[in-house]
C-alpha positions in Angstrom: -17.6 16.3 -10.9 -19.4 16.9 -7.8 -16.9 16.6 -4.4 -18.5 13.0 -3.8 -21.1 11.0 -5.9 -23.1 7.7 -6.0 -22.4 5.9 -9.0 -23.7 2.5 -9.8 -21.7 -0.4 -10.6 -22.7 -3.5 -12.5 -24.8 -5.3 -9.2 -26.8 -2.5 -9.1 -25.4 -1.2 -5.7 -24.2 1.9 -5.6 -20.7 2.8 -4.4 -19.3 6.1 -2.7 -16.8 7.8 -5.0 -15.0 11.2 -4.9 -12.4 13.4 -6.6 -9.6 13.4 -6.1 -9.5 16.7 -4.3 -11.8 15.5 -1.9 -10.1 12.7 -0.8 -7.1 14.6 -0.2 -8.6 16.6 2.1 -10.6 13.8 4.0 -9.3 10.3 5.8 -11.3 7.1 4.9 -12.7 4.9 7.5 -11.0 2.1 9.3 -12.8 -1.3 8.2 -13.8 -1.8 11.7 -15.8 1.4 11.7 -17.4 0.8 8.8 -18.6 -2.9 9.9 -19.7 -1.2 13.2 -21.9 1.2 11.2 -23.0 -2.0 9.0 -24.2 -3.5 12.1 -26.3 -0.8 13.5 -28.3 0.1 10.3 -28.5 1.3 7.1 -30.5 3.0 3.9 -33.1 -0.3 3.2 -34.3 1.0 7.0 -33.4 -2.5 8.7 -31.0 -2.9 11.5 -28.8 -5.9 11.9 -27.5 -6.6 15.4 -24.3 -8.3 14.7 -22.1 -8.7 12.0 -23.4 -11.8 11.2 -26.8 -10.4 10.6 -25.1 -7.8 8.5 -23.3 -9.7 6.0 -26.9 -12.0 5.5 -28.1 -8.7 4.2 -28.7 -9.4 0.6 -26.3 -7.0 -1.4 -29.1 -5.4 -3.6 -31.3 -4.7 -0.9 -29.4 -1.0 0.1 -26.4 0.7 -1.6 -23.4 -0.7 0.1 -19.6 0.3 -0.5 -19.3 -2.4 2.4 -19.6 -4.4 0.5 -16.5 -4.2 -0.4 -15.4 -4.6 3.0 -16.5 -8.1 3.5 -20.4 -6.9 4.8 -23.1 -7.5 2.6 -25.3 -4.0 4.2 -24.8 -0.4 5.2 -26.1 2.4 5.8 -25.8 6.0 3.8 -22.3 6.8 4.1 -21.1 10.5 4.6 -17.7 11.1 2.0 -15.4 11.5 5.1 -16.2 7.6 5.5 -14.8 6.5 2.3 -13.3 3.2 1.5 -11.8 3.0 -2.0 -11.7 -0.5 -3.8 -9.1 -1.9 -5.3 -9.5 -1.4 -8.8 -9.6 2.4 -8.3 -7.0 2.4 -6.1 -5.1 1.3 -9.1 -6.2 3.6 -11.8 -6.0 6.9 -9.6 -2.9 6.2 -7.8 -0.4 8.8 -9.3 3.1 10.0 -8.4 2.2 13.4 -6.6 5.0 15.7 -6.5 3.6 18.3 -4.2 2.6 18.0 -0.7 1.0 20.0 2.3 4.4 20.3 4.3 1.4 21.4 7.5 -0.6 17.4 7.0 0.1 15.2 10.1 -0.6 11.5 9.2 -1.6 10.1 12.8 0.0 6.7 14.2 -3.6 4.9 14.0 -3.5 5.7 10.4 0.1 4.3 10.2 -0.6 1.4 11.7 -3.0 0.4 9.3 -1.2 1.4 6.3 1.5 -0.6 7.7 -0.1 -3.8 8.7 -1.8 -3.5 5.0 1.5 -3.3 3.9 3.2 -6.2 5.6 0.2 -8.6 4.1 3.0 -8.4 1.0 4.1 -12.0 -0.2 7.5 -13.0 -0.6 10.4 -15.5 -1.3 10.1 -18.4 1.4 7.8 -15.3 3.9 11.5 -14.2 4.5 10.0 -10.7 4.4 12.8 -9.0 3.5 11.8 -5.7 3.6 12.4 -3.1 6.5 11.0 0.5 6.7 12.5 3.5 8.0 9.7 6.2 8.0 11.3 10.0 8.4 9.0 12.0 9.7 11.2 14.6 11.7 12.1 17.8 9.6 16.4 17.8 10.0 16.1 14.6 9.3 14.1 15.4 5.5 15.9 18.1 4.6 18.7 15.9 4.7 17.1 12.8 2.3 15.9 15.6 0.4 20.1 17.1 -0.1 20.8 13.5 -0.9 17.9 13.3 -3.2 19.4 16.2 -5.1 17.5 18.4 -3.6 13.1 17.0 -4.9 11.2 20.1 -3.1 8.7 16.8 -2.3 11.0 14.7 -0.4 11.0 18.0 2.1 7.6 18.7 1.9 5.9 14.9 2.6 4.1 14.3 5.8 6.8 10.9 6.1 9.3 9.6 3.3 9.4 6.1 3.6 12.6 4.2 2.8 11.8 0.9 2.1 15.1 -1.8 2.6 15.7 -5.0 2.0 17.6 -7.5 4.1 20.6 -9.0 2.2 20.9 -11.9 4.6 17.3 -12.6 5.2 17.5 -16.1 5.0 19.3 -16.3 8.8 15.6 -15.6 10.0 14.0 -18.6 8.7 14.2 -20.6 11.4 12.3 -17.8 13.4 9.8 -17.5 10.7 9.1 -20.5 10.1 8.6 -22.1 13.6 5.5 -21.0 13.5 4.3 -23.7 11.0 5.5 -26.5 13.6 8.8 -27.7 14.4 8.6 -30.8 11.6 8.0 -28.3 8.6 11.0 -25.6 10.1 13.4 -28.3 10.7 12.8 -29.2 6.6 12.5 -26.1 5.3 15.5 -24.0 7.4 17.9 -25.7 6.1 17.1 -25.6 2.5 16.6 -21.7 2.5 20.0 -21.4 4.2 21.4 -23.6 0.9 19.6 -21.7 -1.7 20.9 -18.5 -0.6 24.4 -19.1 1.3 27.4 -17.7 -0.7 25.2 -16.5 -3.5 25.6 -12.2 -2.9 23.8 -11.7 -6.3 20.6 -13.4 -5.6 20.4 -12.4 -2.0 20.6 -8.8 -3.4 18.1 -9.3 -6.2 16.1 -11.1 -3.8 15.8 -8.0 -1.1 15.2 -5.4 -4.0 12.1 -8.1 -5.2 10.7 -8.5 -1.9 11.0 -4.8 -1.3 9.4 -3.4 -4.5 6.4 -5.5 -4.0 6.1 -4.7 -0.8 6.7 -0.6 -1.5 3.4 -1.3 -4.5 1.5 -2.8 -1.6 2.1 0.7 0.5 1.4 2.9 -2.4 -1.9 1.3 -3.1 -2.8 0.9 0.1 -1.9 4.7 1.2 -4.5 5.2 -1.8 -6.9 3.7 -0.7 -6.7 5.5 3.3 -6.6 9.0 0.9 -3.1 9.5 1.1 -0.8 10.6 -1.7 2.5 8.8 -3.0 5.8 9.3 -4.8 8.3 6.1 -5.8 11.8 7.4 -5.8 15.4 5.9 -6.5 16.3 9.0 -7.3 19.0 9.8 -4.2 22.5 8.8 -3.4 21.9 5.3 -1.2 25.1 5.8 0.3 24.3 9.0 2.1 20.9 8.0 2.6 22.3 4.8 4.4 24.6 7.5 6.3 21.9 9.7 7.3 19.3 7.3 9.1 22.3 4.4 10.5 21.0 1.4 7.7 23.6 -0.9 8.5 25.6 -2.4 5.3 23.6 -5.8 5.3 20.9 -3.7 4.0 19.7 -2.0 1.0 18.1 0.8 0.0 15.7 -0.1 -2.3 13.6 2.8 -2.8 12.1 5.9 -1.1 8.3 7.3 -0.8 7.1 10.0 -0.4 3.7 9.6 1.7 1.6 12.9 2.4 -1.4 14.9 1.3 -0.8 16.2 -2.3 -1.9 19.5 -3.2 -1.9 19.1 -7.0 -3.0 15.9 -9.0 -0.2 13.4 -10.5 1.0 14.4 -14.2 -0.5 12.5 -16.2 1.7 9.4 -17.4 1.4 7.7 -20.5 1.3 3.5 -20.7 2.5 1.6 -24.1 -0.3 -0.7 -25.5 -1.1 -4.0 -24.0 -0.7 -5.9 -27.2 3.1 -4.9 -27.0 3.9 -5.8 -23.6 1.3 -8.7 -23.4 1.8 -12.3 -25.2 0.3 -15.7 -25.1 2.0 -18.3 -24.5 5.8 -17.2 -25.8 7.6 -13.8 -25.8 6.7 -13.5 -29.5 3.5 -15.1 -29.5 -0.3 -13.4 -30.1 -0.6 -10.3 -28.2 -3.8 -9.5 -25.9 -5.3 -6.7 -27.4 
């Protein structure tokens, strides 16, 4: 495959795609940049002057992957300005084992990784998650001697240790102010019952809220051209020594985030019609 390609989807408007070595070694466009570019022009040779104009654009009338940004027009797109959707987000994202140990990932591209990221859902929007992102070297080599020693958690631009809050439900008031004082004076003391003196479901509840939230920041670092690798293997009790997690939280998992220098093994999935029923655990499979 070439290093980037048109290919056609099912509207009839191309989309930018590219392999996977390619987007390793390029960053994808904020959103923002790519509206921008829908607004001053594209391939059908008209120019819209404001976003408005360029989502009125009709979506057959040029090829447009902004279209999958919310913008209905834009113009010829060079591969270091690709945006990935979803769907192949999904089907290409791998656990990459290898990294450039040299890649920097710059704060912008953080910061947008990270506000993708907290757009996760979660029990009562406790948000139970917390992120510790190790970036400086002592500090890796030292995840990496409590990860018994995974060459990748050294090598990786940042490993991410995504925690979860055991006690999260003492921040609902706080959180849920912001839907007016009526709905947090219902709702803050309801959370506080369903979780007070309950240790087991606090716990499964900050491991849930954390391992969606960890699959939001895989995909998402996907999608910016970054690679990823989910972890639990590591000793949480070192790992909780090392980077000062206090015992109210818990280590749910660690990532590895970076450019990979070698494509994800390939991993096999059992069929659909085993793990997918209708209606009962034992009823008609979706095949």
């Amino acid at each position: 495959m070439a290093p980037w390609s048109l290919h056609d989807d099912a509207l009839g408007s191309p989309r930018v795609t590219a392999s996977w070595s390619r987007r390793a070694e390029t960053k994808p466009a904020r959103r923002d940049e790519v509206a921008a570019s829908c607004v001053h022009g594209g391939a059908s040779g008209g120019t819209a002057r404001s976003l408005d104009d360029a989502r009125a654009f009709p979506s057959g009338s040029a090829w447009n992957p902004c279209a999958r940004s919310g913008y209905n027009h834009a113009p010829v797109l060079p591969p270091e300005t690709l945006i990935m959707e979803l769907s192949q987000a999904i089907r290409e994202r791998g656990s990459v084992k290898s990294y450039d140990p040299d890649h920097v990932i710059d704060e912008a591209t953080l910061r947008e990784l990270m506000e993708l990221t907290l757009r996760t859902p979660s029990s009562f929007n406790l948000q139970h998650w917390r992120f510790v992102m190790v970036r400086d070297a002592e500090l890796k080599q030292a995840l990496k001697a409590a990860s018994w020693h995974q060459s990748h958690v050294g090598e990786a631009s940042i490993d991410v240790i995504v925690c979860g809050k055991l006690a999260a439900h003492d921040d609902a008031e706080r959180i849920w102010t912001e839907a007016g004082e009526d709905v947090a004076a219902k709702m803050t003391p309801m959370i506080g019952g369903f979780y007070a003196g309950n240790e087991s479901l606090q716990r499964d509840e900050a491991i849930r809220s954390g391992s969606l939230a960890a699959m939001t920041l895989m995909l998402a670092a996907q999608s910016l051209g970054l690679n990823t690798c989910p972890m639990i293997g590591f000793d949480p009790k070192r790992v909780s020594e090392v980077l000062n997690i206090p015992a109210d939280h818990v280590p749910v998992m660690m990532i590895t985030l970076g450019k990979g220098t070698s494509a994800a093994r390939p991993s096999g999935r059992l069929p659909m019609s085993e793990v997918v029923r209708f209606d009962t655990f034992d009823g008609a499979p979706l095949s």
